[in-house]
N, CA, C and O atoms as a GROMACS GRO file, in nm:
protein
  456
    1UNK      N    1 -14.425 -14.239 -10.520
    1UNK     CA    2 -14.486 -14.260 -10.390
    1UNK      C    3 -14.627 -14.315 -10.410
    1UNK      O    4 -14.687 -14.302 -10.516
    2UNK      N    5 -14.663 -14.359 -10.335
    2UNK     CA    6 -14.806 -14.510 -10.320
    2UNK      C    7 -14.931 -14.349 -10.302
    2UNK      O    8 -14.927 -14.236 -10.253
    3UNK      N    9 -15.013 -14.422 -10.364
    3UNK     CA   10 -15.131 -14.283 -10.345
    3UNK      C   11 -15.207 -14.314 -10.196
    3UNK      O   12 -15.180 -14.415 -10.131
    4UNK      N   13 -15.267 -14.251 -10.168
    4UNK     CA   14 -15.346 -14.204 -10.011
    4UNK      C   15 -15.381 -14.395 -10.019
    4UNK      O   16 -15.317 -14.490  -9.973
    5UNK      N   17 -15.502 -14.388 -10.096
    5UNK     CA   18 -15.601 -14.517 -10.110
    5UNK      C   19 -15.545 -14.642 -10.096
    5UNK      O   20 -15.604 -14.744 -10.061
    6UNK      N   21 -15.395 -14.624 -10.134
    6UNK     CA   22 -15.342 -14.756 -10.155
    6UNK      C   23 -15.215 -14.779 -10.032
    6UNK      O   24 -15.114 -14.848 -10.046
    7UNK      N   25 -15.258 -14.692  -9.902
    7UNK     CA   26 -15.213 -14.734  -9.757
    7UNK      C   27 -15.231 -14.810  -9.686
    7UNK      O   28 -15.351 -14.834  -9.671
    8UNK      N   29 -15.140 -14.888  -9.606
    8UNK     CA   30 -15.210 -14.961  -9.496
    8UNK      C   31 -15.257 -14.888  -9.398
    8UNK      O   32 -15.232 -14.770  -9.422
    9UNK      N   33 -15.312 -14.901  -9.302
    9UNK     CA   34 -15.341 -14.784  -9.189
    9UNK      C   35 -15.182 -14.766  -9.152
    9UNK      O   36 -15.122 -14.681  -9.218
   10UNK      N   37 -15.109 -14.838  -9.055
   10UNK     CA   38 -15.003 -14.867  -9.026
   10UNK      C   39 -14.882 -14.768  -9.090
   10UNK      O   40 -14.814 -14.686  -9.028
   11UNK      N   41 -14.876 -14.807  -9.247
   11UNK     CA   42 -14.812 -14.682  -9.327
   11UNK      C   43 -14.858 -14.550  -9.373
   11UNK      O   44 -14.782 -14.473  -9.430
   12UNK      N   45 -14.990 -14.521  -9.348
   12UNK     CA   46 -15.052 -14.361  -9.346
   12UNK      C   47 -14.986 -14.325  -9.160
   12UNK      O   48 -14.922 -14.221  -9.146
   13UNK      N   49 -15.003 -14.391  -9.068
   13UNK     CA   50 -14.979 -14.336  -8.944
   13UNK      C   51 -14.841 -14.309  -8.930
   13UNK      O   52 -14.806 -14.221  -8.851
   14UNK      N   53 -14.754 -14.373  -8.998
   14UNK     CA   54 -14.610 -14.354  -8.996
   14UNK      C   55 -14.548 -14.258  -9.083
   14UNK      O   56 -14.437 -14.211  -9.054
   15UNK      N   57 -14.629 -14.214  -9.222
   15UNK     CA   58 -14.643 -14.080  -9.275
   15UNK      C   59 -14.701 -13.996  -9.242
   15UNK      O   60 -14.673 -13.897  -9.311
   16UNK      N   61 -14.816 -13.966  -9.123
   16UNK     CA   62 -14.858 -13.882  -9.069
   16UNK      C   63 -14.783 -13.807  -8.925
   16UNK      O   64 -14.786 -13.694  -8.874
   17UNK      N   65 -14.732 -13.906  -8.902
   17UNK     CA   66 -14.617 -13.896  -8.743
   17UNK      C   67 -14.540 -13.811  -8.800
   17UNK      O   68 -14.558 -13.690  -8.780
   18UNK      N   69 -14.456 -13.849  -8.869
   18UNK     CA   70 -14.335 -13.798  -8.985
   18UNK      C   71 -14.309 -13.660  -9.043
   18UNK      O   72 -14.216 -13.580  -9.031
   19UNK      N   73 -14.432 -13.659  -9.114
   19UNK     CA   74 -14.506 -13.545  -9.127
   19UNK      C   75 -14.516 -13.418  -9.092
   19UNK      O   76 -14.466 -13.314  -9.137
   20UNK      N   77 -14.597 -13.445  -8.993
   20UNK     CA   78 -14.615 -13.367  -8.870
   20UNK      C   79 -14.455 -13.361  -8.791
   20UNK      O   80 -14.462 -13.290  -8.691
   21UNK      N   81 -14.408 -13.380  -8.799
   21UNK     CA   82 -14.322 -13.374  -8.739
   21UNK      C   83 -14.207 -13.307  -8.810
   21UNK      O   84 -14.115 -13.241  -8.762
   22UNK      N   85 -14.233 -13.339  -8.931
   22UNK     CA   86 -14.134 -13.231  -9.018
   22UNK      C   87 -14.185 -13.105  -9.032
   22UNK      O   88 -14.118 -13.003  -9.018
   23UNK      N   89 -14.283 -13.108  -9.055
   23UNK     CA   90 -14.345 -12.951  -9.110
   23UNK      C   91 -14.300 -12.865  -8.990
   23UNK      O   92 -14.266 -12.748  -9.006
   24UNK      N   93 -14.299 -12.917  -8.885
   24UNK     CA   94 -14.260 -12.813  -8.739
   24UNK      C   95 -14.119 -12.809  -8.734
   24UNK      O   96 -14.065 -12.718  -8.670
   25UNK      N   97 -14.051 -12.894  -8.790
   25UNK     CA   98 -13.914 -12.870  -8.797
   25UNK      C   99 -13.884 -12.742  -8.896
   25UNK      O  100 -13.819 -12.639  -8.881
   26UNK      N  101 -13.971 -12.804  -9.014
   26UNK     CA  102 -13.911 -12.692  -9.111
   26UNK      C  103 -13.941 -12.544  -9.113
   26UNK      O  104 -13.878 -12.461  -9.178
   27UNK      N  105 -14.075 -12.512  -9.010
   27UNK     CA  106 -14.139 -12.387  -8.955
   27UNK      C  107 -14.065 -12.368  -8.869
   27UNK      O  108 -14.145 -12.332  -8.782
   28UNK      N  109 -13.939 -12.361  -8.809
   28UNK     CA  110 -13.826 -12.363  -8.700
   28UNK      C  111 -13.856 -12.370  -8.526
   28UNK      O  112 -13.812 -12.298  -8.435
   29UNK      N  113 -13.947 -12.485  -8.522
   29UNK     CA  114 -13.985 -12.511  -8.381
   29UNK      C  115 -13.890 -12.654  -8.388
   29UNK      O  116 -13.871 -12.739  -8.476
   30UNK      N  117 -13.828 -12.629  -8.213
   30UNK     CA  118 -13.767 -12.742  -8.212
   30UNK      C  119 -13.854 -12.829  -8.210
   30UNK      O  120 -13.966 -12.810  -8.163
   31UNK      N  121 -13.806 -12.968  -8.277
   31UNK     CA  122 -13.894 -13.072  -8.201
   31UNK      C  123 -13.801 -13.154  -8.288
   31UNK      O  124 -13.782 -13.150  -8.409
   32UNK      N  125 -13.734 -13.250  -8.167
   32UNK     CA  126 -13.650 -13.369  -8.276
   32UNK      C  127 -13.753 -13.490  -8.261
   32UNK      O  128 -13.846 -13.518  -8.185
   33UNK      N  129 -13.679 -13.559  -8.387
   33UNK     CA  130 -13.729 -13.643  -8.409
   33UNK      C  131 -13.812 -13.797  -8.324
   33UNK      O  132 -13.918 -13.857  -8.339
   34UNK      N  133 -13.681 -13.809  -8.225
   34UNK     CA  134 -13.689 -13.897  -8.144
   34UNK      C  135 -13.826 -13.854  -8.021
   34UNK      O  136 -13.927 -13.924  -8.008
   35UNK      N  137 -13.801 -13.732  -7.945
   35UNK     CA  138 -13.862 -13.724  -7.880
   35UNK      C  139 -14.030 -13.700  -7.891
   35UNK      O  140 -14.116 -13.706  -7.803
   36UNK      N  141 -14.040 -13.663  -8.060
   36UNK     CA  142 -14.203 -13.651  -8.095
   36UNK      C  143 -14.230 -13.791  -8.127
   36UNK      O  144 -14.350 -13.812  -8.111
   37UNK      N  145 -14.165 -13.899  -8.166
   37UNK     CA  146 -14.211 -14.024  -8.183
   37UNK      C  147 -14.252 -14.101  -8.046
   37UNK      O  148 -14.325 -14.199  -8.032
   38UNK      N  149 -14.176 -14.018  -7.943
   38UNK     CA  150 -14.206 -14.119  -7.852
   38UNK      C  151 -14.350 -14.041  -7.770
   38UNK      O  152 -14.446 -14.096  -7.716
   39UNK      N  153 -14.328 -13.936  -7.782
   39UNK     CA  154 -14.478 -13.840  -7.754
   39UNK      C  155 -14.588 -13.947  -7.863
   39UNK      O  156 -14.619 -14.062  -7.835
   40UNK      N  157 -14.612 -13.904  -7.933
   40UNK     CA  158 -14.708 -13.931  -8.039
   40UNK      C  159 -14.711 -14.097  -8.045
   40UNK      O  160 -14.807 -14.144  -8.105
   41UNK      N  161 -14.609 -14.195  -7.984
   41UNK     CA  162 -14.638 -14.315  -7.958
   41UNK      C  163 -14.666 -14.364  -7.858
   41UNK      O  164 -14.754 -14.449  -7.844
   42UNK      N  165 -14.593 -14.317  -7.771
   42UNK     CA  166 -14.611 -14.388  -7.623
   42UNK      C  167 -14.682 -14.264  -7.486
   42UNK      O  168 -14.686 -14.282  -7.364
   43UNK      N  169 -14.726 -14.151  -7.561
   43UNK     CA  170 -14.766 -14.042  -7.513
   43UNK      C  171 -14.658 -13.991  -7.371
   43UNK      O  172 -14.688 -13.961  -7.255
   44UNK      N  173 -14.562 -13.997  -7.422
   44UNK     CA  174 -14.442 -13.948  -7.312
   44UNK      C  175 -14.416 -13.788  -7.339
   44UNK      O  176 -14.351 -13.760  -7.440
   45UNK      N  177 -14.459 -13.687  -7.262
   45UNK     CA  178 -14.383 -13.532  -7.323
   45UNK      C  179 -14.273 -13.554  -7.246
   45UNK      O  180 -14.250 -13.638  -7.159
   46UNK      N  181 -14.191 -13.440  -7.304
   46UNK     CA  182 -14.060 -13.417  -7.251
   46UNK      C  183 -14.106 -13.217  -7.240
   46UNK      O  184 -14.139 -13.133  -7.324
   47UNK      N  185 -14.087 -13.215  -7.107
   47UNK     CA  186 -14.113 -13.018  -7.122
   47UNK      C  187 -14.005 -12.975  -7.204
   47UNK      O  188 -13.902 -13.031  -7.244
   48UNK      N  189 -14.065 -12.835  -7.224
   48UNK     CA  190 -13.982 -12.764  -7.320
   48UNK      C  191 -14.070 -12.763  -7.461
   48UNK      O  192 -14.092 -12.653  -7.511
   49UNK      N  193 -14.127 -12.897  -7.534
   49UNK     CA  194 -14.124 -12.896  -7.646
   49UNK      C  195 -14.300 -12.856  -7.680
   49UNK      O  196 -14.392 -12.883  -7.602
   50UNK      N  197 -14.315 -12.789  -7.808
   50UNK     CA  198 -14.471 -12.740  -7.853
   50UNK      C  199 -14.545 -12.846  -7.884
   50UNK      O  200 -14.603 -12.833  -7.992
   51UNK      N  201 -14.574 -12.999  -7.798
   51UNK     CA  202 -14.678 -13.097  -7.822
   51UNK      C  203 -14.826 -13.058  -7.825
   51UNK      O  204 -14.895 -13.137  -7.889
   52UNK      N  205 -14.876 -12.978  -7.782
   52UNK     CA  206 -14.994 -12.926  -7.835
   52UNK      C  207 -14.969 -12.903  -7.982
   52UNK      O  208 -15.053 -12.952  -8.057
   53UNK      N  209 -14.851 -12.826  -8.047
   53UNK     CA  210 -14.884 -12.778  -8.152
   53UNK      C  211 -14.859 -12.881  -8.250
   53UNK      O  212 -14.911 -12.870  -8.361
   54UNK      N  213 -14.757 -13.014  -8.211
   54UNK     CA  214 -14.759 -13.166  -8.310
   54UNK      C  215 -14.854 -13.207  -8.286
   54UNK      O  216 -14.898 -13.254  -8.391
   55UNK      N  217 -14.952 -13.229  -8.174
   55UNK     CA  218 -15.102 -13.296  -8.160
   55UNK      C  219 -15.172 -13.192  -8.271
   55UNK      O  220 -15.207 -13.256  -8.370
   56UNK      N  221 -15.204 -13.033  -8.281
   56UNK     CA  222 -15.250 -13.016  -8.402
   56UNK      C  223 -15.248 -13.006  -8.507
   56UNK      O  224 -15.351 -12.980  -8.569
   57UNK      N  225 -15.117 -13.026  -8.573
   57UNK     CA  226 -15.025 -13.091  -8.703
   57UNK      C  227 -15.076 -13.220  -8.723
   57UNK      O  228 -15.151 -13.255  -8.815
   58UNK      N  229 -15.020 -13.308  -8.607
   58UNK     CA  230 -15.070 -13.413  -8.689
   58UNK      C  231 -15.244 -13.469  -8.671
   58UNK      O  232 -15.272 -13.580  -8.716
   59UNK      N  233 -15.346 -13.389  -8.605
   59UNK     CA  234 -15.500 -13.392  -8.623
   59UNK      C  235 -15.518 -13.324  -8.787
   59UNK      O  236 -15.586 -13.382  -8.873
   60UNK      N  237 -15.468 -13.234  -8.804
   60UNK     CA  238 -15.493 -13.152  -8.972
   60UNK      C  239 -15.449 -13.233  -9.105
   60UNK      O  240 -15.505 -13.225  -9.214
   61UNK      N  241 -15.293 -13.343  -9.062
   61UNK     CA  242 -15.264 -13.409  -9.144
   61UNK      C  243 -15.363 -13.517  -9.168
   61UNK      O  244 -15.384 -13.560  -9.281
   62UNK      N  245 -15.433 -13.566  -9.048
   62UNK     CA  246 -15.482 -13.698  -9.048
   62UNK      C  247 -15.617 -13.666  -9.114
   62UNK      O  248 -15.667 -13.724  -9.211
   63UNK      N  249 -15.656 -13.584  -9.057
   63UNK     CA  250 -15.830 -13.508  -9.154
   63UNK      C  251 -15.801 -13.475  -9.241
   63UNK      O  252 -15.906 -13.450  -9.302
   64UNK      N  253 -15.686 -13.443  -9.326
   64UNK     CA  254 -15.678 -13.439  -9.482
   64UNK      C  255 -15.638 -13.561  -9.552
   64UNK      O  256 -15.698 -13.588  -9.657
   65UNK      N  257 -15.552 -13.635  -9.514
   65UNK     CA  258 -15.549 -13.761  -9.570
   65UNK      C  259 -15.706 -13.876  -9.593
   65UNK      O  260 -15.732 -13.951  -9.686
   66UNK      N  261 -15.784 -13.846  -9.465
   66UNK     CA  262 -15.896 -13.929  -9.449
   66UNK      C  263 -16.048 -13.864  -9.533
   66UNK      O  264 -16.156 -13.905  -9.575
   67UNK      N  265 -15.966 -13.734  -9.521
   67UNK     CA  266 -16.108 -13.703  -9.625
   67UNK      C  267 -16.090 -13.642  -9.742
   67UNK      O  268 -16.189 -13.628  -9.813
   68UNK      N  269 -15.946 -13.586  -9.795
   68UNK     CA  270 -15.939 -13.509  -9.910
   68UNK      C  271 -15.958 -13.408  -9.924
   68UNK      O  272 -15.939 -13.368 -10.039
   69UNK      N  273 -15.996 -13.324  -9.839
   69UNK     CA  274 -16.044 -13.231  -9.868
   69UNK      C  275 -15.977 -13.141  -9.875
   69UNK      O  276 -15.893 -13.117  -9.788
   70UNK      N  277 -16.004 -13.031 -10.025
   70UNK     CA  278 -15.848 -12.933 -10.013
   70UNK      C  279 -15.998 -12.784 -10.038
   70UNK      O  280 -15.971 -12.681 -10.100
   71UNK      N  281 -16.089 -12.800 -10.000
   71UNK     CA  282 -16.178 -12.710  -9.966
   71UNK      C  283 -16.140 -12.522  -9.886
   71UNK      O  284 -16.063 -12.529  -9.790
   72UNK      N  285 -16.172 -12.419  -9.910
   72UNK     CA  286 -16.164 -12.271  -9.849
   72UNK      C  287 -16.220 -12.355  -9.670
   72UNK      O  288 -16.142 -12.325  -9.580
   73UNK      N  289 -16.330 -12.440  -9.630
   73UNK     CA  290 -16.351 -12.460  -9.531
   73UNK      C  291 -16.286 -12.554  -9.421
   73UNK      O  292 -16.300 -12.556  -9.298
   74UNK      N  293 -16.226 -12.616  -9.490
   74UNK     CA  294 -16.099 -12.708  -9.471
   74UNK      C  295 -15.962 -12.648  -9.425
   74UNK      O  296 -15.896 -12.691  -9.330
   75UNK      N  297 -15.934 -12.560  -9.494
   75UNK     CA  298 -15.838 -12.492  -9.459
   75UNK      C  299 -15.818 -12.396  -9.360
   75UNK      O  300 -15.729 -12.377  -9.277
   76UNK      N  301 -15.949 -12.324  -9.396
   76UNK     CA  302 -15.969 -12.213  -9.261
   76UNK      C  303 -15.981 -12.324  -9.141
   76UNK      O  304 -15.876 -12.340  -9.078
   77UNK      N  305 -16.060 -12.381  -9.113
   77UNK     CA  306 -16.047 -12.488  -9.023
   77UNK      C  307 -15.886 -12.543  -8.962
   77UNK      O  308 -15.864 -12.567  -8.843
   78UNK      N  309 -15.829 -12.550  -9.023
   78UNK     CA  310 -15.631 -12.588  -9.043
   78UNK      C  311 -15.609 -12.459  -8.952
   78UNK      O  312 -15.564 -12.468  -8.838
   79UNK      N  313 -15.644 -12.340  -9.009
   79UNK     CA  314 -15.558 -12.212  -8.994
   79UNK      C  315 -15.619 -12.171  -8.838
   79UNK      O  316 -15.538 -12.145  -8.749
   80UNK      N  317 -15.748 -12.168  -8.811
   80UNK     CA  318 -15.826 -12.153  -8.660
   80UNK      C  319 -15.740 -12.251  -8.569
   80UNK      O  320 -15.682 -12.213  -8.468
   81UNK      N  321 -15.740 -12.376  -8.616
   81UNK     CA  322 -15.649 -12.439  -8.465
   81UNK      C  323 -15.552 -12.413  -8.434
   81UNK      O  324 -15.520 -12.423  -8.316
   82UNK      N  325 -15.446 -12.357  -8.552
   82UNK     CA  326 -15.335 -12.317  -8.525
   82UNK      C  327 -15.310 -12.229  -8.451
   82UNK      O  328 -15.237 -12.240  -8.352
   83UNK      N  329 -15.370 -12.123  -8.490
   83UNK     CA  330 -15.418 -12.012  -8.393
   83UNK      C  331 -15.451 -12.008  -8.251
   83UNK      O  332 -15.402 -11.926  -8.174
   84UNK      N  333 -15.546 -12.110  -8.212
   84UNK     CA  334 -15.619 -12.155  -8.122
   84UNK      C  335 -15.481 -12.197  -8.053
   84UNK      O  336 -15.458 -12.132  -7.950
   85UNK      N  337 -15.430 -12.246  -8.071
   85UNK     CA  338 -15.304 -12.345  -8.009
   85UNK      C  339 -15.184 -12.242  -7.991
   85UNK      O  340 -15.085 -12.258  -7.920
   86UNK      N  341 -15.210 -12.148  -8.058
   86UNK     CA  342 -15.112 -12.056  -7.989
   86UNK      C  343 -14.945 -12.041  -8.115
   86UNK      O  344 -14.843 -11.979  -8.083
   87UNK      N  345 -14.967 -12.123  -8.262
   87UNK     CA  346 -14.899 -12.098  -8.313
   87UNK      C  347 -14.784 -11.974  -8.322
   87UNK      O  348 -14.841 -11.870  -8.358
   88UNK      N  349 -14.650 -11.955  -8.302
   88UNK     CA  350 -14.556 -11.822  -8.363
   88UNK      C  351 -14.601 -11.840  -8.528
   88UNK      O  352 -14.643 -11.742  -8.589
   89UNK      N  353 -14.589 -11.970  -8.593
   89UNK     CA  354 -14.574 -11.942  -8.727
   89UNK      C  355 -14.639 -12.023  -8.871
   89UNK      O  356 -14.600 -12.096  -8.962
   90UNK      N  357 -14.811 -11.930  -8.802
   90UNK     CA  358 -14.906 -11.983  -8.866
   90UNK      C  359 -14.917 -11.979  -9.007
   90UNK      O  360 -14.973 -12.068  -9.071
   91UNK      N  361 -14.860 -11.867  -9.064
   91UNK     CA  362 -14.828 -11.910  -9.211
   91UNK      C  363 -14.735 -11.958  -9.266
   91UNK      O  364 -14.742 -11.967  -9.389
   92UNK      N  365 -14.618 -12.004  -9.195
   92UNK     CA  366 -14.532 -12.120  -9.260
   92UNK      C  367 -14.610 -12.258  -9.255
   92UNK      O  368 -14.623 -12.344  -9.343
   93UNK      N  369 -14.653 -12.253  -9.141
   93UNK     CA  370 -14.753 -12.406  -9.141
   93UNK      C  371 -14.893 -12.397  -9.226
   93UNK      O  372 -14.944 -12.497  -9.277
   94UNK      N  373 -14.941 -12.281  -9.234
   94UNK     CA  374 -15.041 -12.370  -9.311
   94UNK      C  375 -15.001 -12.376  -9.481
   94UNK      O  376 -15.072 -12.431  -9.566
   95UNK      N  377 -14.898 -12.321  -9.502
   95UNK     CA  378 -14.850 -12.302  -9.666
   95UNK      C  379 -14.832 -12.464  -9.654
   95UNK      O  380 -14.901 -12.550  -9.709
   96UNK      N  381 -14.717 -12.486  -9.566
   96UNK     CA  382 -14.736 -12.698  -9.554
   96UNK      C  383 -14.848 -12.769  -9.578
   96UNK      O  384 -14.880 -12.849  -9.666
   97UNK      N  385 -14.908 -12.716  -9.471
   97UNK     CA  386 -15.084 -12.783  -9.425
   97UNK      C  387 -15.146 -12.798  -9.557
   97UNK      O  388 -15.171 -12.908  -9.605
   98UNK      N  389 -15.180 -12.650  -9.634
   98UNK     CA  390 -15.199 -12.644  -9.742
   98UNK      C  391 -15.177 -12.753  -9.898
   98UNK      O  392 -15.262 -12.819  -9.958
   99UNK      N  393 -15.046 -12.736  -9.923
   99UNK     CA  394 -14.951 -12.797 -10.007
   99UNK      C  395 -15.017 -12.984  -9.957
   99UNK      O  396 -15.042 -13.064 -10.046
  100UNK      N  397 -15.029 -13.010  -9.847
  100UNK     CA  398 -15.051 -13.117  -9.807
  100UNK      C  399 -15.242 -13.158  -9.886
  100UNK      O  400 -15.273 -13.244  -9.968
  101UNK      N  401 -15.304 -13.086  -9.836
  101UNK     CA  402 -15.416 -13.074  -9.815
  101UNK      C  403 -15.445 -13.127 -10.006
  101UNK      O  404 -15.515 -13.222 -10.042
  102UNK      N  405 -15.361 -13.024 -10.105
  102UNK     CA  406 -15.383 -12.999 -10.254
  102UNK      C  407 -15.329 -13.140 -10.280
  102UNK      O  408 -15.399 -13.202 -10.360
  103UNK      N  409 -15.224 -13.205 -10.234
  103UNK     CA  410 -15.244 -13.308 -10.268
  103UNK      C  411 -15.321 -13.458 -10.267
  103UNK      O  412 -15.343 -13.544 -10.354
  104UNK      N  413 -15.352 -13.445 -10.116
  104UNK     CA  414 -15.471 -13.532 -10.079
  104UNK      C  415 -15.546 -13.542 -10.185
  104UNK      O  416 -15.545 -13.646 -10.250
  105UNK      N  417 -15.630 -13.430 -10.224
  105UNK     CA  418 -15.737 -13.408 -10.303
  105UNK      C  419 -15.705 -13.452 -10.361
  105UNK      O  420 -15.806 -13.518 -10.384
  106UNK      N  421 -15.592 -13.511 -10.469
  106UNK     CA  422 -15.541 -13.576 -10.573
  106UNK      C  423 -15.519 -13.699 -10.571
  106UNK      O  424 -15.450 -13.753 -10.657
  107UNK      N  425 -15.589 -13.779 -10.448
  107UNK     CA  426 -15.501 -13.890 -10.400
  107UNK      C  427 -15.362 -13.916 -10.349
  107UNK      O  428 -15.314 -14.013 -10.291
  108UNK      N  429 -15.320 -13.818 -10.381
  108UNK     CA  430 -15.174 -13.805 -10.344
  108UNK      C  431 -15.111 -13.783 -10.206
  108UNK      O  432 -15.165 -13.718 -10.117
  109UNK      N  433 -14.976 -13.850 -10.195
  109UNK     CA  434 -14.864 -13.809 -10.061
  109UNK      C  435 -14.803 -13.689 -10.074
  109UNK      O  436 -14.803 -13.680 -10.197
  110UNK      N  437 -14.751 -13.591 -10.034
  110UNK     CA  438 -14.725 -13.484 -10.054
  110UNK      C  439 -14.597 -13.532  -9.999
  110UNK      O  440 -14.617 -13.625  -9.921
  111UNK      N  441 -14.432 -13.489 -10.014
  111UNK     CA  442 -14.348 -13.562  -9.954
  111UNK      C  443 -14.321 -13.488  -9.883
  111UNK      O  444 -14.336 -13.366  -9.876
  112UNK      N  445 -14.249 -13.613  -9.782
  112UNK     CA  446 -14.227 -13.504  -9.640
  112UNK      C  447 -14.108 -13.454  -9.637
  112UNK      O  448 -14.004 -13.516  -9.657
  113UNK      N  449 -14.125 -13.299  -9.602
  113UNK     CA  450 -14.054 -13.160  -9.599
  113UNK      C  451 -13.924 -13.212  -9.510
  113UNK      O  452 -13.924 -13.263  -9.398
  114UNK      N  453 -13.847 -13.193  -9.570
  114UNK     CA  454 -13.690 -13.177  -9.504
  114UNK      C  455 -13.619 -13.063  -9.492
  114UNK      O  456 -13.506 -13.066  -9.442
   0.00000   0.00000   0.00000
């Protein structure tokens, strides 16, 4: 996989959508695929689904990709919005968030969770 640095914007936003969008799958919140792409693209909700909590998935993905930072202040930061937002299952997500975060710091893509 292509390191952080060597993205187009275009292909970091389409791994960040993605992303985010898996990690909430795999923390067992619905959210299919189709209908968070079209949220997160064309800002369409559909009720029912936790778009606050993919708007703060994918804000945590995008501030770790852009800055690297796999920092104690960084993270707590990750773990407060979640919270804030009303997460059920703040430590399955931030173990993601996390895992994400350690690789940034490395330059690295962390692959997305299936």
């Amino acid at each position: 996989m292509k390191k952080i640095s060597e993205l187009t914007p275009a292909e970091r936003d389409d791994y960040v959508c993605r992303q985010s969008i898996a990690v909430l799958q795999v923390c067992g919140y619905d959210m299919p695929e189709d209908v968070a792409l079209d949220y997160l693209l064309d800002s369409e909700s559909v009720p029912g689904y936790r778009f606050d909590l993919l708007d703060c998935v994918f804000n945590c993905i995008a501030f770790t990709l852009q800055h690297k930072r796999d920092d104690a202040e960084a993270k707590e930061a990750m773990e407060n919005l979640l919270q804030e937002a009303g997460a059920e299952h703040v430590h399955r997500l931030t173990d993601h968030l996390f895992r994400i975060a350690e690789s940034a710091a490395r330059d690295e893509l962390e692959t997305i969770v299936c």
